[in-house]
C-alpha positions as CSV (number, residue, x, y, z in Angstrom):
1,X,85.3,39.2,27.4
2,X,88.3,39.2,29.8
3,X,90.9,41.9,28.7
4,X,93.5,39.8,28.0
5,X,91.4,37.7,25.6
6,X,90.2,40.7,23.7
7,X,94.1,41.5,23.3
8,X,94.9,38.8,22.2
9,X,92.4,38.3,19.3
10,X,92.5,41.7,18.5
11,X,96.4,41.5,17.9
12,X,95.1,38.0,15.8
13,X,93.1,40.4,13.9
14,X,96.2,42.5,13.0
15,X,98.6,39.9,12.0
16,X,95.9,38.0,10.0
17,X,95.6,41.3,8.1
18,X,99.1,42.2,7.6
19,X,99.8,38.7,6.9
20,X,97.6,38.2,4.5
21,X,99.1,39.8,0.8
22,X,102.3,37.8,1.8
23,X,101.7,34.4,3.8
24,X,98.7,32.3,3.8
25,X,100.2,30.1,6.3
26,X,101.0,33.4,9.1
27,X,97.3,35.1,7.9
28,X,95.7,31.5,8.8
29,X,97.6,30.5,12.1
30,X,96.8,34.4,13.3
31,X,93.2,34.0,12.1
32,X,92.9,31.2,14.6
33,X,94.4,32.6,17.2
34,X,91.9,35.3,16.9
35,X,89.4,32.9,17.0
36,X,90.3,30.5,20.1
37,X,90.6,33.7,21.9
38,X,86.9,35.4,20.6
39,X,85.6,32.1,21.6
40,X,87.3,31.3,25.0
41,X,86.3,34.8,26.0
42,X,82.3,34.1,24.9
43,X,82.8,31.0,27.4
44,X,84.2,32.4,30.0
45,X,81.7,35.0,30.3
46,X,79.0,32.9,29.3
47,X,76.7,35.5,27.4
48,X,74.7,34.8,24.0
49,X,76.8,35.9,21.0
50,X,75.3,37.4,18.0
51,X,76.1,35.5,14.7
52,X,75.6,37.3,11.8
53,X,73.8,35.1,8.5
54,X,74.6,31.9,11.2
55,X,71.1,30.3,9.0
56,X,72.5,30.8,5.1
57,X,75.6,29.9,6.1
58,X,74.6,26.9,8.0
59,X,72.5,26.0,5.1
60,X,75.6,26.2,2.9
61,X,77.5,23.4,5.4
62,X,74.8,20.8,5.1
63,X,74.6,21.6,1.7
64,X,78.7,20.7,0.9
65,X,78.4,18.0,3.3
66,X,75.1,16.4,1.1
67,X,77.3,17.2,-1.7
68,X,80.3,15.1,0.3
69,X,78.1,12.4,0.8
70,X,76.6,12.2,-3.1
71,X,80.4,12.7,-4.5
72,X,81.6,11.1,-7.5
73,X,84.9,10.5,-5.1
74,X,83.7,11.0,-1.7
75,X,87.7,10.8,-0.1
76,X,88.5,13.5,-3.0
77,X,85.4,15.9,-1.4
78,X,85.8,15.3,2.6
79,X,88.7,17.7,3.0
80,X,87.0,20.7,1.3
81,X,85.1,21.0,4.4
82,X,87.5,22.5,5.7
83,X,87.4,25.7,4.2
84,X,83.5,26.4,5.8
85,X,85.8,27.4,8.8
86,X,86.8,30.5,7.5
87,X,83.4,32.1,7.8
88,X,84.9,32.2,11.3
89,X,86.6,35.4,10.7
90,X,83.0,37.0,9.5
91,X,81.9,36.3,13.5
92,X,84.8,37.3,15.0
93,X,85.4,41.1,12.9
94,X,81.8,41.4,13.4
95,X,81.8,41.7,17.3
96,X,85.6,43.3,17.4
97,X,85.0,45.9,15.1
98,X,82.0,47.2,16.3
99,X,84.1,50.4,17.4
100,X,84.6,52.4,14.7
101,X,88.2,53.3,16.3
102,X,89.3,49.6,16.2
103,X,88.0,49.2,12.8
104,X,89.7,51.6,11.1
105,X,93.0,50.4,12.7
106,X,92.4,47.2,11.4
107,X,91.3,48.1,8.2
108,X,94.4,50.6,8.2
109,X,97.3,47.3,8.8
110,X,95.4,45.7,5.7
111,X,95.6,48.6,3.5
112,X,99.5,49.7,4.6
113,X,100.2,45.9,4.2
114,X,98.7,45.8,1.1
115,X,100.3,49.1,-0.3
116,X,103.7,47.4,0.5
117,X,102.8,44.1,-1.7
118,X,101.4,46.9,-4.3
119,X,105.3,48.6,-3.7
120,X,106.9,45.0,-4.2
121,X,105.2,44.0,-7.6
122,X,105.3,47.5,-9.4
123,X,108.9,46.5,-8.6
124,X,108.7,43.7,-10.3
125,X,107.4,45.0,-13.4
126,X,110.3,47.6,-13.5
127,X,112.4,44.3,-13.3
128,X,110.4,42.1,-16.2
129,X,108.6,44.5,-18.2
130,X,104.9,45.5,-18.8
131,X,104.2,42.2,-20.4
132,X,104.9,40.3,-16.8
133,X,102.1,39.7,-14.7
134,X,102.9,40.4,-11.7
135,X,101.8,38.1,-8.3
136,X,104.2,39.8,-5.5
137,X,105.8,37.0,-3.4
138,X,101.9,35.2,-3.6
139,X,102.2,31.9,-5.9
140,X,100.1,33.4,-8.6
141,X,98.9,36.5,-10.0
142,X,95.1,35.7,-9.8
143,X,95.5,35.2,-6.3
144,X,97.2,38.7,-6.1
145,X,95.3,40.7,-7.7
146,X,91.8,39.2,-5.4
147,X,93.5,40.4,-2.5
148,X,95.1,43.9,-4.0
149,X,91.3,44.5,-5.7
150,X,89.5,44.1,-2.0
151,X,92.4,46.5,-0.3
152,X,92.3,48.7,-3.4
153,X,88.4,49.7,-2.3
154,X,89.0,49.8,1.3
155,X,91.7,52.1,0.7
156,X,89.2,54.2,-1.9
157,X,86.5,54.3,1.0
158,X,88.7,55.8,3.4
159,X,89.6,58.1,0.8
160,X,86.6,59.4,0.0
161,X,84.7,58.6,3.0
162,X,87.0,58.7,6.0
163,X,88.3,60.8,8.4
164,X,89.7,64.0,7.0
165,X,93.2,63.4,8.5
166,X,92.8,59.6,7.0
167,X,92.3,60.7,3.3
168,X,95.7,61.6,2.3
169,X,97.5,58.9,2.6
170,X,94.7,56.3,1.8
171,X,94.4,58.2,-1.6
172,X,98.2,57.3,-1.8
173,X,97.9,53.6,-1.2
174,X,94.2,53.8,-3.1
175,X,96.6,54.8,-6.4
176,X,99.4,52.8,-5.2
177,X,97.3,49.7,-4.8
178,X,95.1,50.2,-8.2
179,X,98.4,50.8,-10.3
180,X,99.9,47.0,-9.1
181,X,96.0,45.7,-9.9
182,X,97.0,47.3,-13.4
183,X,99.7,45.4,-13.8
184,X,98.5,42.1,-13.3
185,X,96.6,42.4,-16.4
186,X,93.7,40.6,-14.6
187,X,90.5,41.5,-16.4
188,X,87.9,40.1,-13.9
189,X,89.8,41.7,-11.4
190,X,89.4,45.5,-13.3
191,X,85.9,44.4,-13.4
192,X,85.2,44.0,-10.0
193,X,87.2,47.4,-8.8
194,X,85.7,49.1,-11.5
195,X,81.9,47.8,-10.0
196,X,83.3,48.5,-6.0
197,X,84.5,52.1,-7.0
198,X,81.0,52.8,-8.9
199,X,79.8,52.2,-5.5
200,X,82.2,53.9,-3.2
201,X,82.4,57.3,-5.6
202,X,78.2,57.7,-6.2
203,X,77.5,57.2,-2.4
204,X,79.4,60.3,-2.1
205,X,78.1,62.1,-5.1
206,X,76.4,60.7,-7.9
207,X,77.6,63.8,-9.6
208,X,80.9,62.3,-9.3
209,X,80.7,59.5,-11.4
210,X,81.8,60.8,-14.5
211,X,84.7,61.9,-13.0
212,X,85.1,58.2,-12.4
213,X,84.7,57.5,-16.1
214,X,87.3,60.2,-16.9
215,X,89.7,58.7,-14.8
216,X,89.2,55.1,-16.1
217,X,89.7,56.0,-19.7
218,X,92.4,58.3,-18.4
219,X,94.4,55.1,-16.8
220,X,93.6,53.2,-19.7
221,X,95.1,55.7,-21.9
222,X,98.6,55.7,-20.2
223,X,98.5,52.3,-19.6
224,X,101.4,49.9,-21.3
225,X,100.3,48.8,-24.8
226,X,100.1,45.0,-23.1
227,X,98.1,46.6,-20.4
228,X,95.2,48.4,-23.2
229,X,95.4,45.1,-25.6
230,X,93.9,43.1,-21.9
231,X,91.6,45.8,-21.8
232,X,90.4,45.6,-25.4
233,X,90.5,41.8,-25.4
234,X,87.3,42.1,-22.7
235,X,85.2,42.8,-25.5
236,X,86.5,40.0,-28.1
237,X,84.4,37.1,-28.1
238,X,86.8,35.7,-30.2
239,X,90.1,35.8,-27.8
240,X,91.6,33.0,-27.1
241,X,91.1,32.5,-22.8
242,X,87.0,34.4,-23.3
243,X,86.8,31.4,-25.7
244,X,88.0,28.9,-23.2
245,X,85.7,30.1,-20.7
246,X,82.8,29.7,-22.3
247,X,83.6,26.2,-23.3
248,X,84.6,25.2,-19.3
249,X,80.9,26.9,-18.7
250,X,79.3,24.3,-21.1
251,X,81.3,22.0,-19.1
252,X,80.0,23.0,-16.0
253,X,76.6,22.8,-17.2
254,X,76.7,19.3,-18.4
255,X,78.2,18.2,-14.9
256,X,75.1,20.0,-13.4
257,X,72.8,17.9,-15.8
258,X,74.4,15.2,-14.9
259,X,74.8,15.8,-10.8
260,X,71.7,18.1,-10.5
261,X,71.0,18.6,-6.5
262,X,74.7,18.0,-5.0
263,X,76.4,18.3,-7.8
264,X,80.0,16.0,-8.9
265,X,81.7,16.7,-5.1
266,X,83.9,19.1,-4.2
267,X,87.6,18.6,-6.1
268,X,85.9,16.1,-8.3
269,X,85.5,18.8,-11.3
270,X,89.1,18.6,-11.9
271,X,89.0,14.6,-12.1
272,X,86.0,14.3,-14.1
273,X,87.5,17.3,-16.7
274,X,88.5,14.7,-19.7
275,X,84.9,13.0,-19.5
276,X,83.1,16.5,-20.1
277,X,85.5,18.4,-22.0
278,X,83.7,19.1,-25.6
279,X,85.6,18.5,-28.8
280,X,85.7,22.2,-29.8
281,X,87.2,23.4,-26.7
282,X,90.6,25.9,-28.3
283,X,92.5,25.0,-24.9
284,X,95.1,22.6,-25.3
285,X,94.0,19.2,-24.3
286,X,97.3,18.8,-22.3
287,X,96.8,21.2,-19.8
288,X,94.6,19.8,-16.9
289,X,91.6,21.4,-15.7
290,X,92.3,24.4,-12.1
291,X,88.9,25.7,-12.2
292,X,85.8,26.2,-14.1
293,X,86.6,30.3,-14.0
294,X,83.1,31.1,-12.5
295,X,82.3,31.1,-9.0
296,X,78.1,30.3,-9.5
297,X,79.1,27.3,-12.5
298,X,82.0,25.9,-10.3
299,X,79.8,26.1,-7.0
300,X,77.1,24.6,-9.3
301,X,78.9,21.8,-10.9
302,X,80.8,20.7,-7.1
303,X,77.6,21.4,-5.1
304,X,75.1,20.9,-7.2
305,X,72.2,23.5,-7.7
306,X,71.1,23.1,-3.7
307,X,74.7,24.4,-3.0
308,X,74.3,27.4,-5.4
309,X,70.8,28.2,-3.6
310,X,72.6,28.0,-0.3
311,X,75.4,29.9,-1.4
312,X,73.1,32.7,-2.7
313,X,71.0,32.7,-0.2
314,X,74.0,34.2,1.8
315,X,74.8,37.3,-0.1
316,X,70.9,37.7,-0.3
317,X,71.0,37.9,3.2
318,X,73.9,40.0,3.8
319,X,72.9,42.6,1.8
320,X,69.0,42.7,3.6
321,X,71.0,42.9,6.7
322,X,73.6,45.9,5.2
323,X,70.2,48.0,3.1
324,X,68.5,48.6,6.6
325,X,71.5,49.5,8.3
326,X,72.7,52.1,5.1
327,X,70.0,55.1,5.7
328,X,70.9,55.5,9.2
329,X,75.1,55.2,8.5
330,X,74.2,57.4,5.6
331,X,72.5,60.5,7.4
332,X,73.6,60.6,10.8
333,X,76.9,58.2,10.6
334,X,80.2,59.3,11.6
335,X,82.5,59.3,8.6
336,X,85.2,56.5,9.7
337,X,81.5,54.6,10.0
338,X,80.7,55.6,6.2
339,X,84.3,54.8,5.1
340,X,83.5,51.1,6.5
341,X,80.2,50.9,5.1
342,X,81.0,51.5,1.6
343,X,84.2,49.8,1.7
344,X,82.9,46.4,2.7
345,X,80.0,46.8,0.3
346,X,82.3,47.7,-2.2
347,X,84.6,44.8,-1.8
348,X,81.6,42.3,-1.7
349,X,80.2,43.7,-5.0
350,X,83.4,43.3,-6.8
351,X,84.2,40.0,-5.2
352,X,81.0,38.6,-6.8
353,X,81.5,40.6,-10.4
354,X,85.5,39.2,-10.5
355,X,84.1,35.7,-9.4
356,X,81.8,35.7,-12.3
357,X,84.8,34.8,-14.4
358,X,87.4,33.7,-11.9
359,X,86.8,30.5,-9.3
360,X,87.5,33.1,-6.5
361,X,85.6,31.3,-3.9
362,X,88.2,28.9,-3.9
363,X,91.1,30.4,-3.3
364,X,91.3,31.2,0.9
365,X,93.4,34.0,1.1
366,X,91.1,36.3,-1.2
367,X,88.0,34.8,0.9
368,X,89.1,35.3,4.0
369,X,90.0,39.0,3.1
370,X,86.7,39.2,1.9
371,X,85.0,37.6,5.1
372,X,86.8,40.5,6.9
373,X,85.5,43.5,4.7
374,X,81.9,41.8,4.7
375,X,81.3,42.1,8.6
376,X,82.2,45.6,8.6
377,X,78.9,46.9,7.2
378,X,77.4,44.2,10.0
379,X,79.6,45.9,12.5
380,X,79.1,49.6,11.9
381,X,75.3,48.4,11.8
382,X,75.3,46.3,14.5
383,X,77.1,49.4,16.4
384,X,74.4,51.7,15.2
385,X,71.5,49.3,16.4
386,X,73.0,49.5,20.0
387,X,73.3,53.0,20.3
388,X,69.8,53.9,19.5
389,X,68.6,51.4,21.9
390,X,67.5,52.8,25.5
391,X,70.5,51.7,27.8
């Protein structure tokens, strides 16, 4: 790739990530910068370009567009289509990160960026209270606390896995960046870090993980009283919002009866809520429909059950291609490679445990994040595969 080409996306690469806890509209403009420049330079020099999981993900297109096609409200699905282009970023941080150097820089702009948005909301709960969820300057706290979950684990890899002079100051925004995740008072969201760090602290040392526990219940314990009634209200089958979930599940359900193979169309779940809204549901009937709060029922109900296969059949494939890779990072891998590894495999894990309660999937700036983190294990692999191979 001509120089100035690789400059140029790599600086893409940096203001995407820096962007990216504060603008959506900055993180996506950079993100396709990066992009016209990854793929001018693949033209210009006209050599074959690897694509990680190009067939699941392909699979996953034709299965939205068959889903765009079948819609309830075709015009309502069409520009949902759009949002297939930010598996974009997965090609791109594949190939450009392959250098564990340039990785950890860019991972390193996410995690300071994202320690400042940490620094801006525990400012805002100084300001409102412990009772106020915090979102940063994001429009909403869900959306917040997906992308300060994701930088939360990077930061813990690097702590635990990186670079000795590295692990200072990413145990500062690790603590920095799980104390703003606190206050959000997002369960699914504790859920998913809680799953990433499991991951992050056992590859180290499965002796560890108690010390993990400790901490938890220690956090827990000197957490705001709002803060430990969230945490206690995970258990209560009988709170009010774990109540509503479970009826917008039997929603999503009946739309899949309904809509089996491509499912009601993208967007259309929102339209169609009054038709399949049960009579028992507690929420008030007032309030329209966001989401169905799962990422597998929502994917389900919009895209029918060949979407959900499709979409599957992506992180199946991921995590074939990040298990052959993980013995050889594990035992003879440098440790700003380890600190990658388990980072993005942490982020990916928790991403899919916080989606199991949260339409995640939906909401681009926590997916393109996670694109990012998920082609670093590809890139530390891919990096690994070429220097075993005979020059």
């Amino acid at each position: 790739m001509n120089e100035t080409l690789r400059r140029v996306a790599d600086a893409g690469l940096l203001i995407f990530l820096a962007a990216t806890p504060f603008s959506i509209s900055l993180s996506e403009a950079a993100a396709g910068v990066a992009l016209v420049a990854w793929i001018a330079g693949v033209v210009l020099e006209r050599r074959p370009v690897r694509l990680p999981l190009l067939w699941p993900l392909a699979a996953f297109a034709v299965a939205s567009a068959c889903a765009v096609v079948a819609a309830v409200d075709p015009a309502r699905s069409l520009p949902a289509l759009r949002e297939l282009a930010g598996f974009a970023i997965l090609f791109v941080v594949a190939e450009r990160a392959r250098e564990p150097r340039r990785a950890l820089r860019l991972v390193l702009v996410a995690v300071a960026a994202g320690t400042v948005a940490a620094l801006h909301g525990l400012v805002q709960v100084a300001r409102h209270g412990t009772e106020y969820r915090v979102h940063g300057v994001l429009s909403h706290y869900m959306t917040y606390s997906g992308i300060v979950m994701l930088l939360a684990l990077l930061a813990l890899a690097l702590a635990v896995h990186g670079p000795g002079r590295l692990r200072r100051v990413a145990w500062a925004g690790a603590g920095l960046l799980t104390a703003a995740l606190l206050m959000t008072h997002t369960r699914s969201a504790w859920l998913g870090v809680l799953a990433g760090a499991t991951v992050i602290v056992g590859a180290r040392l499965k002796a560890l993980l108690p010390l993990l526990g400790l901490a938890i219940v220690a956090a827990v314990a000197v957490s705001p009283r709002p803060v430990q009634q969230r945490v206690w209200s995970i258990v209560d089958p009988d709170y009010p919002t774990n109540q509503e979930r479970l009826y917008m599940w039997r929603a999503g359900a009946a739309m899949v009866r309904d809509h089996p193979l491509t499912g009601v169309g993208m967007r259309n779940a929102r339209e169609l809520w009054e038709r399949y809204r049960l009579p028992a549901d507690p929420s008030p009937a007032a309030r329209p429909l966001a989401h169905l709060h799962s990422n597998p029922v929502q994917i389900a109900a919009e895209r029918g059950l060949l979407g959900l296969a499709a979409w599957i059949s992506i992180w199946i494939a991921w995590a074939v291609a990040a298990g052959r890779a993980w013995p050889a990072i594990r035992d003879g891998g440098e440790a700003g490679a380890r600190a990658l590894f388990t980072g993005g495999v942490a982020a990916l894990l928790a991403f899919h445990v916080a989606g199991l309660f949260e339409y995640s999937f939906g909401d681009s700036e926590v997916v393109h994040l996670l694109y990012f983190a998920m082609a670093l294990p590809l890139a530390v692999a891919a990096a690994a595969r070429q220097r075993r191979s005979p020059q």
